[in-house]
VOZATI-144522 format. One record per residue: residue in one letter; y, z, x of N, C-alpha, C, O, CB in turn. Coordinates in nm, 4 decimals. Each point is the difference from the previous one (the first is absolute). Glycine has a CB too. Example, Ala and Ser with C-alpha at 12.3 -4.5 7.8 and 13.67 -1.06 7.14 Angstrom:
2
{rec A {-0.5690 0.7800 1.3190} {0.1190 0.0000 -0.0890} {0.1200 0.0000 0.0900} {-0.0019 0.0665 0.1036} {-0.1154 0.0581 -0.2928}},
{rec S {0.2223 -0.1966 0.1542} {0.1190 0.0060 0.0820} {0.1090 0.0730 -0.0770} {0.1108 0.0169 0.0509} {-0.1736 -0.2314 0.0675}},
REM end
This chain:
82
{rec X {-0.1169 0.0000 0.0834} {0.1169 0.0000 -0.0834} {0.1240 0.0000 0.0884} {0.0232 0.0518 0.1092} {-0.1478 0.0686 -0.2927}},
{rec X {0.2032 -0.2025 0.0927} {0.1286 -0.0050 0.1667} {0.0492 0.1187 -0.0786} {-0.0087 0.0312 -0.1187} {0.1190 -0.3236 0.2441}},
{rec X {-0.0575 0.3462 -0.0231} {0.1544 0.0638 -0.0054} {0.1233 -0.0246 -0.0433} {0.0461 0.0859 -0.0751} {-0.1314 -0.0468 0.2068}},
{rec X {0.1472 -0.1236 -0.1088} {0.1387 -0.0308 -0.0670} {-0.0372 -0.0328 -0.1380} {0.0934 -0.0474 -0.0646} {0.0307 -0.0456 0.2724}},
{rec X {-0.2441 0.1063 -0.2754} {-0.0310 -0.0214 -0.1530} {0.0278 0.0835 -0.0591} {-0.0314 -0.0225 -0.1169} {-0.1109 -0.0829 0.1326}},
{rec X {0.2071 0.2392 0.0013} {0.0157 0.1046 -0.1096} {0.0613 -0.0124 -0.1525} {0.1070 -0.0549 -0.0261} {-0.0916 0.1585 0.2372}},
{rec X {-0.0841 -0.0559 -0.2854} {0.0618 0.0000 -0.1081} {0.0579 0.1450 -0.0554} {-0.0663 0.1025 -0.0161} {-0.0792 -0.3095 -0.0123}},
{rec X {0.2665 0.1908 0.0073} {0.0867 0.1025 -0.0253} {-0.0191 0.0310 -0.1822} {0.0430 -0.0710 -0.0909} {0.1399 -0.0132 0.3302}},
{rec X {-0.2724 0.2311 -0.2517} {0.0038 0.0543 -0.1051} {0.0984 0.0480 -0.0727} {0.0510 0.1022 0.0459} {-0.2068 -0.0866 0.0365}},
{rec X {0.1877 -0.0452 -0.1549} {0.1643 0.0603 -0.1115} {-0.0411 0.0944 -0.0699} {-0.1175 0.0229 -0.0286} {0.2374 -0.2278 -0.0318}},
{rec X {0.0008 0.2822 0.0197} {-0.0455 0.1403 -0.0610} {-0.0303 -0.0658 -0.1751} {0.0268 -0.1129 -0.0411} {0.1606 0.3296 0.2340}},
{rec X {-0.2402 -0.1203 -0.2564} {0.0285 -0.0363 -0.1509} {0.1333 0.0156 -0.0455} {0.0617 0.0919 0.0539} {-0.2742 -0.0269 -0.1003}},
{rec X {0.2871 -0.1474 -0.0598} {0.0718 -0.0143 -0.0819} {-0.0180 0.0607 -0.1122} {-0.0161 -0.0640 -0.1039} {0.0463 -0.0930 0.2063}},
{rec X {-0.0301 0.3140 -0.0978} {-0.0068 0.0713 -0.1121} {0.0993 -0.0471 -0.1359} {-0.0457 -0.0225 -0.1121} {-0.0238 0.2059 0.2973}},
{rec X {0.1838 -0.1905 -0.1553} {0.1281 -0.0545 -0.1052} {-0.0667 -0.0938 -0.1030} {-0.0273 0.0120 -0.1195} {0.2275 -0.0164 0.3096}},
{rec X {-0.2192 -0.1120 -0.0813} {-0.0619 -0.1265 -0.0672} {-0.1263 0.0028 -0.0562} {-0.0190 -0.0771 -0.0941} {0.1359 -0.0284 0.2367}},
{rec X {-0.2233 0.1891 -0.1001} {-0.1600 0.0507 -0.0210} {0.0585 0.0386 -0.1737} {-0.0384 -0.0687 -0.0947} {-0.0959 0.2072 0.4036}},
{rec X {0.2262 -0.0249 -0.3259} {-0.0220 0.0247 -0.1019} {0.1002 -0.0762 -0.0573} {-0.0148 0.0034 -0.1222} {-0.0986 0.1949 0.1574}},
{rec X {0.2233 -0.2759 0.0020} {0.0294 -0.0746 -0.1115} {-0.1011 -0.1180 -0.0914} {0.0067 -0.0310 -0.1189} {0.2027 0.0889 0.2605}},
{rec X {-0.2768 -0.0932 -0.0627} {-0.1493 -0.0894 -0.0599} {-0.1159 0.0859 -0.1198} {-0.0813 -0.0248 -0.0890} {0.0826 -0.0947 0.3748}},
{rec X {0.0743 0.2558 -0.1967} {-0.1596 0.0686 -0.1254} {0.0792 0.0428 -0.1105} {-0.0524 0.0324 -0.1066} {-0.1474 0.1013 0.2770}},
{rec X {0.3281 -0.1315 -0.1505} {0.0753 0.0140 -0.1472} {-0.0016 -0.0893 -0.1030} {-0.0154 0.0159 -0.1211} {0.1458 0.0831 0.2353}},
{rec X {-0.1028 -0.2432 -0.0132} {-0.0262 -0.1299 -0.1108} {-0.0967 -0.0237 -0.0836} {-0.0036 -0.0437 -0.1150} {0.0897 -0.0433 0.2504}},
{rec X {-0.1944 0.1361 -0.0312} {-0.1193 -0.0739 -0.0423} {-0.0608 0.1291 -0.1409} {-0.0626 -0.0274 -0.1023} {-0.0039 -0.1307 0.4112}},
{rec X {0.1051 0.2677 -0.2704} {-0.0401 0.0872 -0.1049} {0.0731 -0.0016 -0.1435} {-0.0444 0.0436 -0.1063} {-0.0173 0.0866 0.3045}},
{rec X {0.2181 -0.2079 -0.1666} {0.0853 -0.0311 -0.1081} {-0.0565 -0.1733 -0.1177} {0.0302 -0.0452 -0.1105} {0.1932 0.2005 0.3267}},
{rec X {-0.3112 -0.1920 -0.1067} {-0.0470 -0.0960 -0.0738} {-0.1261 0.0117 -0.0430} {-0.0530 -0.1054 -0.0352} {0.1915 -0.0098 0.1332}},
{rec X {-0.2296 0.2565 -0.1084} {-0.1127 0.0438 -0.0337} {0.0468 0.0174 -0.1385} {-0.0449 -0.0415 -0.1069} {-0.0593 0.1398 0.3245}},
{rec X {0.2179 -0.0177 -0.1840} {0.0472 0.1078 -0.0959} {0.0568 -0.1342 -0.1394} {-0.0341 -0.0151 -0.1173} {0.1360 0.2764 0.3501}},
{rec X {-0.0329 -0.3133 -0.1692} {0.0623 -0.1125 -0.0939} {-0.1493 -0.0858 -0.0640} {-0.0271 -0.0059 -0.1199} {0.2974 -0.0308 0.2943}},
{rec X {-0.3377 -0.0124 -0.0849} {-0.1270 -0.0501 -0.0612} {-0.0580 0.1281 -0.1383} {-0.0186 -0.0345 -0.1167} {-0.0502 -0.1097 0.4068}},
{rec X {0.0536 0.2591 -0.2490} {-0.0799 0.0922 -0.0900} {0.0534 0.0294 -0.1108} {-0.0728 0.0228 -0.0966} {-0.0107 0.0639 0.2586}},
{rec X {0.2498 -0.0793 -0.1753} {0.0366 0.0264 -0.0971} {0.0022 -0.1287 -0.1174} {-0.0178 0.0202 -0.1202} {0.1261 0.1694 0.2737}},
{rec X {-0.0779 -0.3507 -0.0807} {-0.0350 -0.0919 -0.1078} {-0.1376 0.0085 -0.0402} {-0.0199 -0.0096 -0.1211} {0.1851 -0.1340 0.1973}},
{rec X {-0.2845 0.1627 0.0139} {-0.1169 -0.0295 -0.0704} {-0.0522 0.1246 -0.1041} {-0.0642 -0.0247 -0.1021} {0.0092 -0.1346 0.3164}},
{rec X {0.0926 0.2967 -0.1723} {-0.0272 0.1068 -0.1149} {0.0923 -0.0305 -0.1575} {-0.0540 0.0216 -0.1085} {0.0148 0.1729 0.3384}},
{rec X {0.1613 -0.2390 -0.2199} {0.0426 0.0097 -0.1280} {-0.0487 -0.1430 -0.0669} {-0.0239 -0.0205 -0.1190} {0.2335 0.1933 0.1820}},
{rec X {-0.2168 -0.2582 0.0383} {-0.0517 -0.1267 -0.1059} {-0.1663 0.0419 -0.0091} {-0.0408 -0.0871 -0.0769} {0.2350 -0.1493 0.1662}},
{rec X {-0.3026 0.3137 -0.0569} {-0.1265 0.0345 -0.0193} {0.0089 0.1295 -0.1445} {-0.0878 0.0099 -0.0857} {0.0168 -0.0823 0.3947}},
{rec X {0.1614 0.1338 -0.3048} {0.0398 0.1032 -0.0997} {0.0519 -0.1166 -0.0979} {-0.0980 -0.0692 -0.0275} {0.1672 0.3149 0.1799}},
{rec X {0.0563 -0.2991 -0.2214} {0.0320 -0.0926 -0.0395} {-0.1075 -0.1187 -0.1045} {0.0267 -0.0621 -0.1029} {0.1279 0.1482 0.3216}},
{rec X {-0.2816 -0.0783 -0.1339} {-0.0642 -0.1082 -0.0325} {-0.1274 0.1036 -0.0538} {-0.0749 -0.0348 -0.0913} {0.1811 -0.1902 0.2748}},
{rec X {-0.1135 0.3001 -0.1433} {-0.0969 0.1335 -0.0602} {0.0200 0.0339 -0.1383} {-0.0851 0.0107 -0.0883} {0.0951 0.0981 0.3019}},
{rec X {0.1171 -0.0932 -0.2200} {0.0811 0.0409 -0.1653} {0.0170 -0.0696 -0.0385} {0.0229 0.0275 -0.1178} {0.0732 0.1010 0.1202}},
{rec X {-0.0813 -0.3097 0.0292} {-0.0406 -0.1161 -0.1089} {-0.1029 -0.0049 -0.0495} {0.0008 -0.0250 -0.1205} {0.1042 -0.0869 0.2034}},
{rec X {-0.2512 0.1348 -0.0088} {-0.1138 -0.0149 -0.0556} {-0.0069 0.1062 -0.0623} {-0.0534 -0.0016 -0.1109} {-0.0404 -0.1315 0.2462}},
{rec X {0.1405 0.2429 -0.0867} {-0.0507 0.1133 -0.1394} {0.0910 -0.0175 -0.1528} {-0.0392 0.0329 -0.1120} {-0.0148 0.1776 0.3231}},
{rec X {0.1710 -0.2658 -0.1778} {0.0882 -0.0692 -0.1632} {-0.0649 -0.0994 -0.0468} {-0.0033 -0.0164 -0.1220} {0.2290 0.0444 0.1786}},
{rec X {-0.2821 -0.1032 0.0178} {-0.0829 -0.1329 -0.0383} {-0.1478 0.0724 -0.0819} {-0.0663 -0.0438 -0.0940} {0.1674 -0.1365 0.3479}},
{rec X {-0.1155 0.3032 -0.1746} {-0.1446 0.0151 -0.0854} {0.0346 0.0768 -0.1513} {-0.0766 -0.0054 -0.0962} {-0.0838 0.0405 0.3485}},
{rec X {0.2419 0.0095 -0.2520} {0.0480 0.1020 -0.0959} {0.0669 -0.0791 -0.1089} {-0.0287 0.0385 -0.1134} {0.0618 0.1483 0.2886}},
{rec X {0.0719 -0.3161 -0.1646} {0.0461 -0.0836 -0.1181} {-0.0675 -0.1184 0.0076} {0.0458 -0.0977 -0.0592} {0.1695 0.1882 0.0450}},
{rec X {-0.3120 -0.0980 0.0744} {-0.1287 -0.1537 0.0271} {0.1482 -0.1217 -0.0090} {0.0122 -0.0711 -0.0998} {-0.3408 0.1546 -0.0948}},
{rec X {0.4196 -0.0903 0.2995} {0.0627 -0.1039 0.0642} {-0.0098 -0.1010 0.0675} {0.0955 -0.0756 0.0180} {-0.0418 0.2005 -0.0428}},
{rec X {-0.1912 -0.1473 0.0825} {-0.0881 -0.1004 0.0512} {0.0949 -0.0446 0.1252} {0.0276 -0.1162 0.0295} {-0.1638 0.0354 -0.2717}},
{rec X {0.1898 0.2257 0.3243} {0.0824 -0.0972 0.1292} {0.1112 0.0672 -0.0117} {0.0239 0.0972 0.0716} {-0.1043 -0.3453 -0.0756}},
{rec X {0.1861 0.1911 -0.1154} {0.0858 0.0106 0.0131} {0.0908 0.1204 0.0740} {0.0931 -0.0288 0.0752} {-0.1797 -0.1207 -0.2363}},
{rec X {0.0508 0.2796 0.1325} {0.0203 0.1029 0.0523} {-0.0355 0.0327 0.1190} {0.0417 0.1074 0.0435} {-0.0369 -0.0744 -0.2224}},
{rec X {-0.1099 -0.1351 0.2807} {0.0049 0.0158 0.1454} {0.0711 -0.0419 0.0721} {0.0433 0.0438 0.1065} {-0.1922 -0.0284 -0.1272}},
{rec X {0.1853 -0.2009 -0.0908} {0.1180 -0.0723 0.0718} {0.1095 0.0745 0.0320} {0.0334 0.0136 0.1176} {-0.0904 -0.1932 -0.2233}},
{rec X {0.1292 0.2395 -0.0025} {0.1267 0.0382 -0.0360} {-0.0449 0.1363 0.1168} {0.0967 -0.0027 0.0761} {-0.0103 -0.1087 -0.3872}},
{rec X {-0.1421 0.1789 0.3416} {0.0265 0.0884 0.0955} {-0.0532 -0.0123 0.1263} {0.0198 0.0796 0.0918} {0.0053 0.0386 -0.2577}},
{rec X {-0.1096 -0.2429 0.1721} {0.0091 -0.0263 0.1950} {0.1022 -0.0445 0.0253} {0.0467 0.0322 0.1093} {-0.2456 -0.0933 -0.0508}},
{rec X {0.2852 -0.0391 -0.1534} {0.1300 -0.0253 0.0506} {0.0933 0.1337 -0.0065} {0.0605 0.0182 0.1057} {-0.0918 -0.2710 -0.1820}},
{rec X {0.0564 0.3514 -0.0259} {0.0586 0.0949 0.0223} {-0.0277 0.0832 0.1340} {0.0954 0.0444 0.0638} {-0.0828 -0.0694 -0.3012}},
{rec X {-0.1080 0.0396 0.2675} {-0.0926 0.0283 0.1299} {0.0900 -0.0452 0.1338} {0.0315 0.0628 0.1011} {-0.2792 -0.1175 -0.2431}},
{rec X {0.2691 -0.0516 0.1077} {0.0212 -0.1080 0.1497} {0.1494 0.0833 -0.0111} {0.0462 0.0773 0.0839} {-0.1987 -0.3986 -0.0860}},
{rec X {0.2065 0.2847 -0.1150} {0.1831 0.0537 0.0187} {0.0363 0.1514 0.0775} {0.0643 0.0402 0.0969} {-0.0240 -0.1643 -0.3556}},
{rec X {-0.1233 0.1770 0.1518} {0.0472 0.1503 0.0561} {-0.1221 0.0235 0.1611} {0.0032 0.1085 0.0581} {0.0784 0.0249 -0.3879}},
{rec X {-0.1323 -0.1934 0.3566} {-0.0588 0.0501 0.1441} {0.1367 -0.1091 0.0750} {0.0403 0.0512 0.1044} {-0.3979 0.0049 -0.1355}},
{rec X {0.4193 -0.1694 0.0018} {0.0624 -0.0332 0.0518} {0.1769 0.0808 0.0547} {0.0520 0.0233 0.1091} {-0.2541 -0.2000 -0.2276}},
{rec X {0.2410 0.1950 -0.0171} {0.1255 0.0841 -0.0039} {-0.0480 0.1112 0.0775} {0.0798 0.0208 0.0914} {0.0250 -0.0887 -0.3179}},
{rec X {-0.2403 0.1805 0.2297} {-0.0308 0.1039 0.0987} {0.0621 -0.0318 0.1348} {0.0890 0.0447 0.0723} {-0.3020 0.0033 -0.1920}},
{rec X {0.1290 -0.1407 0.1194} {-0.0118 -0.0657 0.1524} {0.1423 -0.0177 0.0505} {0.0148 0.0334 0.1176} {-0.2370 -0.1733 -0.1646}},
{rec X {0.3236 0.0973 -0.0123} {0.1274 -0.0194 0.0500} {0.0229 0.1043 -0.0041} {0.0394 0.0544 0.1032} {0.0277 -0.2358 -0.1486}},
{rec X {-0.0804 0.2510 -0.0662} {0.1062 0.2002 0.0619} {-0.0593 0.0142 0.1130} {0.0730 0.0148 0.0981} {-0.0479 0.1683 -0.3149}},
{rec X {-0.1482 -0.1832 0.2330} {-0.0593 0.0460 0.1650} {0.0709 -0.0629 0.1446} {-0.0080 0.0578 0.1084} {-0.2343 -0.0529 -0.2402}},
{rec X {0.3051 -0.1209 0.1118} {0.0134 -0.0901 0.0773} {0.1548 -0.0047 0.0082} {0.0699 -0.0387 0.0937} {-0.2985 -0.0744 -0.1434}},
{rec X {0.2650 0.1623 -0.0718} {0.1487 -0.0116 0.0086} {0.0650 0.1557 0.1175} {0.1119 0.0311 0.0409} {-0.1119 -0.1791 -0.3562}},
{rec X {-0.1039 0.1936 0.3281} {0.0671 0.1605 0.0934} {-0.0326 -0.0595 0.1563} {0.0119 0.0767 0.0955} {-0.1021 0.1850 -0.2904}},
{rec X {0.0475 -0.4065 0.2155} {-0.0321 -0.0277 0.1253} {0.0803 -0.1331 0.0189} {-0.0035 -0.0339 0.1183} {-0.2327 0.1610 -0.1141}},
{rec X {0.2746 -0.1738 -0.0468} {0.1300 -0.0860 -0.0192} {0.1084 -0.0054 0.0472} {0.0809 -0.0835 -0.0405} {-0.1499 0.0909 -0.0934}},
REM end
């Protein structure tokens, strides 16, 4: 091995280390909260659907309600990092 080959080890970038694990946990977090309220959302359509025999209609109307309000969540979350 030559000698003049050294490779110079750098310290860690703690700052930056955790600015990455903030993101990435802010986009767990943002992922979890759309998929629980549109899975809740779509839970309480089928149980209105079973209860006034709506054939649907009441899952439609609340996976899309689903999508909105996990969406609007998602921006309050996002709006304090903005």
């Amino acid at each position: 091995m030559n000698q003049n080959t050294t490779q110079k080890i750098s310290k860690p970038n703690w700052k930056k280390d955790a600015d990455v694990l903030k993101s990435v946990s802010l986009i767990g977090q943002l992922g979890l909260v759309m998929a629980i309220s549109v899975i809740i959302c779509v839970v309480l359509g089928l149980w209105l659907d079973k209860i006034f025999s709506l054939n649907g209609i009441m899952v439609a109307v609340f996976s899309f309600l689903g999508v909105i309000v996990g969406g609007l969540t998602d921006y309050k979350i996002l709006r304090k990092f903005l």
